[in-house]
N, C-alpha and C positions, 0 to 999 in steps of 0.2 A: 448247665446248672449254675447258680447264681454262687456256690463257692468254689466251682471250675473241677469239682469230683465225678468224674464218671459212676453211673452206678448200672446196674442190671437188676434186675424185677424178675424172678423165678417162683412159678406157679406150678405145684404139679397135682396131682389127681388122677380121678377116672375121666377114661376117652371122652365120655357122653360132657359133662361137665368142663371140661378142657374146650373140645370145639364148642360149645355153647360160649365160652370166656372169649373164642379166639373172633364168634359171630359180633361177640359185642363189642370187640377193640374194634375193627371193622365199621360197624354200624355209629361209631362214635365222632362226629365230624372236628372234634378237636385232637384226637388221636389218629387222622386219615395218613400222616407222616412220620407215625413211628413205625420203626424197622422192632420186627419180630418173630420167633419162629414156633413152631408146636412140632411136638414130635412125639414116638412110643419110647419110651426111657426103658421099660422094664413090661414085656409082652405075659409074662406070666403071672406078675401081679397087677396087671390094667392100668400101670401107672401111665402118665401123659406127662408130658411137661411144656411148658410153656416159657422162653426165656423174650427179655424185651430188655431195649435198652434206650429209655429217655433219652431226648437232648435238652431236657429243659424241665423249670420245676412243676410247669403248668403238666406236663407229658405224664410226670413221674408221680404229682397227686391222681389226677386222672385216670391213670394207669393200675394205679393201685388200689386208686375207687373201685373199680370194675371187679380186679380180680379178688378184691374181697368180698366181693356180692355172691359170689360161688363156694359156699361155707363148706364145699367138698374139697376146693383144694385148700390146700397150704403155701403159704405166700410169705417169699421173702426180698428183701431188699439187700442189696449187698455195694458195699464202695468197693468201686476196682480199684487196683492199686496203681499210682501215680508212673504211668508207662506205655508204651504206643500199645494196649493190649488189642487193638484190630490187626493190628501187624503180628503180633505173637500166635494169636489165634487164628488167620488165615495162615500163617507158617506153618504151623500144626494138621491141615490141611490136607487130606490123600486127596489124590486124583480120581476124575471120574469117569467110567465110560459108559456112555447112554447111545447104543447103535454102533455106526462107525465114528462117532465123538469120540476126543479124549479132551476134557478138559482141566489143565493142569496150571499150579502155580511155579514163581523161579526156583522155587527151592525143589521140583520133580523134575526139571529138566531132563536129568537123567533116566527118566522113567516111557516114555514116550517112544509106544508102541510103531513098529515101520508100518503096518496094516492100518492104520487108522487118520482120518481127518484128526489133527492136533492143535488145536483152540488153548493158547496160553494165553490166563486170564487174570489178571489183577483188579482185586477189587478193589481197594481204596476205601471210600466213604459212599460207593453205588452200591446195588444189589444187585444179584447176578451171577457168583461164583459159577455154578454149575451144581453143585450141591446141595443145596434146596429141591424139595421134589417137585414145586414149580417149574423150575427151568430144567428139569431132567426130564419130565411130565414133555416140555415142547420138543427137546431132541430128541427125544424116543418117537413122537409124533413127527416129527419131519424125515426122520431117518426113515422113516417106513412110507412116507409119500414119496421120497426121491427115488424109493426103488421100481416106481413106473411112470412118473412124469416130472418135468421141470417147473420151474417158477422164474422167467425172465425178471418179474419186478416183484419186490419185496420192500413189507414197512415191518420195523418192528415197532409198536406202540409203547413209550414208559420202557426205553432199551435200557436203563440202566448199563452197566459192565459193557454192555452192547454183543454180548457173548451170542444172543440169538442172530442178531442180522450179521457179525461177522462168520458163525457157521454157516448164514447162507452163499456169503459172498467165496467165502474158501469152499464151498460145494457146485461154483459157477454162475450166480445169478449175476448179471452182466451191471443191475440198475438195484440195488439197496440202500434203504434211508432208515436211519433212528434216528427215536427222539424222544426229548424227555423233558419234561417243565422244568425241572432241575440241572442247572448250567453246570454243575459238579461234574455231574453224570454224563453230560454230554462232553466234557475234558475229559473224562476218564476213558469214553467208548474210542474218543477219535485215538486215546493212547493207545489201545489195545489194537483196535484196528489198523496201527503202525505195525504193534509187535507182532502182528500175524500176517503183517502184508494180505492185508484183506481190503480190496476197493467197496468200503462203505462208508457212506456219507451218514456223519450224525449234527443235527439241527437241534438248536432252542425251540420248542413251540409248544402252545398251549392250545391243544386242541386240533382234529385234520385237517379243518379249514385252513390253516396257515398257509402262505403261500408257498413254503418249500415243499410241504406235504403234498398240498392238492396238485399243484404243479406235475408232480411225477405218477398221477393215477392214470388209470385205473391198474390195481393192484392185482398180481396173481394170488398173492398170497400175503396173507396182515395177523404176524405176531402180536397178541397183547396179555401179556404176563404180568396184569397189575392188581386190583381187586375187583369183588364181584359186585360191585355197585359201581364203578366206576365205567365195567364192561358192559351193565344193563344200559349205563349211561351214554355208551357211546355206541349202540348198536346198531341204530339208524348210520350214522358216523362211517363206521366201519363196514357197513354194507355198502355205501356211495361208493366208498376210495374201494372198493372192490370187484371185478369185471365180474360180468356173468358166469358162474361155475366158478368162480377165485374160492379159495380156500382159507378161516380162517382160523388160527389154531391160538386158542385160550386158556390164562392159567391166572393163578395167584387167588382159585377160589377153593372154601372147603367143598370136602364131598358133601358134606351137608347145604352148601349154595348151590349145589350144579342144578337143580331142579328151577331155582329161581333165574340162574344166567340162561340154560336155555333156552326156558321158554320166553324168552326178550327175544332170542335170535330163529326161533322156528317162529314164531310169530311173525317176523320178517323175511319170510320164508327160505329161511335156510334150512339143511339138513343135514341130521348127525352124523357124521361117518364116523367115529370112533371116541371110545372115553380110556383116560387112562387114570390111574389111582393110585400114588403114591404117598405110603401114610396118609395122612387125614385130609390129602391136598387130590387136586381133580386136574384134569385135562382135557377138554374139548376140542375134538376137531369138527367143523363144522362147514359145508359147501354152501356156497349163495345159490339157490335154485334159479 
């Protein structure tokens, strides 16, 4: 922001109106990099909420263009206060278990069940906690593929945190790569992936073709937990880096996109094996036929 104030942008309302706000932050090619979340605030009065948080003034007019176009919600703006409040509010943070996952921050240590794969995760300035029903959406999806076949090679697409390909790699996959067009993100995965002693490789790249990507195909299995026009866009893409029968498993759309992501990916003839639904957010798992 041009006077160095963090702010946050909180929209709440009903469901229907909320994911329609959340279709058009989405669909808006100058807002494709702002971090945002929707959730049910309050299930018995239909409330949704919507929190986002600019990095900039362009983000924050924009941003607040949008959600005042939906005259059902209510919309406010708020300056945080002058303090690492990403650090305060991932501190605040419970742990999460999706399967045999647990993924926790330094402050759960203490918490971390003997029964379970234990994914400690700092997020930093990536996405990825584990708390998002995006990324809880994929390890509930993979925890139920590992309980009858393996995946020697794994990509996760837009790894942020890198929490998905380090789950695979602490589950056995011998050959996992992330990557992210954002070099943040890619510092951030290769730290976690220290902190978990997990052998997976995180790469800069824009796009599969890259030559660290394509390099390691064909893939058993290709994470990509980004959004849903990003995943129409890369579905040719992610069917190449994919072997025959590879599996791949899809997030970061609403329920209200999933109609549109897979019919990108049955069209290329893949098939559904399973949806999952967490809040207003979707999961696909899909086989290359």
């Amino acid at each position: 922001m041009t006077d160095d104030a963090a702010v946050q942008i909180i929209a709440r309302g009903p469901r229907a109106d909320a994911e329609a706000a959340a279709v058009a932050i989405d669909g808006d090619p100058m807002l494709e990099s702002v971090t945002y979340s929707i959730l049910e605030e309050d299930e018995d009065r239909n409330v949704w909420r919507i929190d986002a948080f600019p990095t900039s003034d362009e983000e924050r007019v924009g941003l607040e263009a949008v959600l005042h176009g939906f005259s059902a919600l209510t919309t406010v703006t708020e300056t945080l206060a002058d303090a690492d409040w990403l650090a305060m509010a991932l501190s605040g943070l419970p742990p999460v278990r999706a399967g045999r996952f647990f993924v926790y921050g330094a402050h759960d240590r203490g918490r971390r069940p003997p029964n379970a794969v234990n994914l400690r995760i700092e997020a930093g300035a990536a996405f990825g906690t584990g708390h998002h029903g995006t990324t809880v959406g994929c390890l509930l999806a993979f925890d139920q593929l590992l309980k009858r076949e393996r995946f020697p090679r794994v990509l996760d697409v837009g790894a942020g945190t890198g929490v998905l390909a380090i789950a695979a790699a602490r589950t056995g996959s011998p050959v996992v790569v992330g990557t992210d067009i954002d070099p943040i993100s890619v510092r951030i995965g290769r730290e976690n992936a220290a902190l978990n002693a997990a052998r997976a490789r995180f790469v800069h790249a824009d796009g599969l073709a890259d030559a660290a990507v394509a390099g390691e195909a064909p893939y058993d299995l290709v994470f990509a937990n980004i959004l849903a026009r990003p995943l129409v866009h890369l579905a040719s893409d992610i069917k190449g880096a994919l072997k025959p029968g590879g599996v791949a498993i899809l997030s970061g759309l609403l329920r209200t996109q999933e109609r549109f992501v897979r019919g990108a990916y049955l069209s290329r003839g893949f098939i559904t094996e399973r949806r999952i639904h967490r809040d207003a957010w979707a999961t696909l798992v899909l086989r290359r036929g």
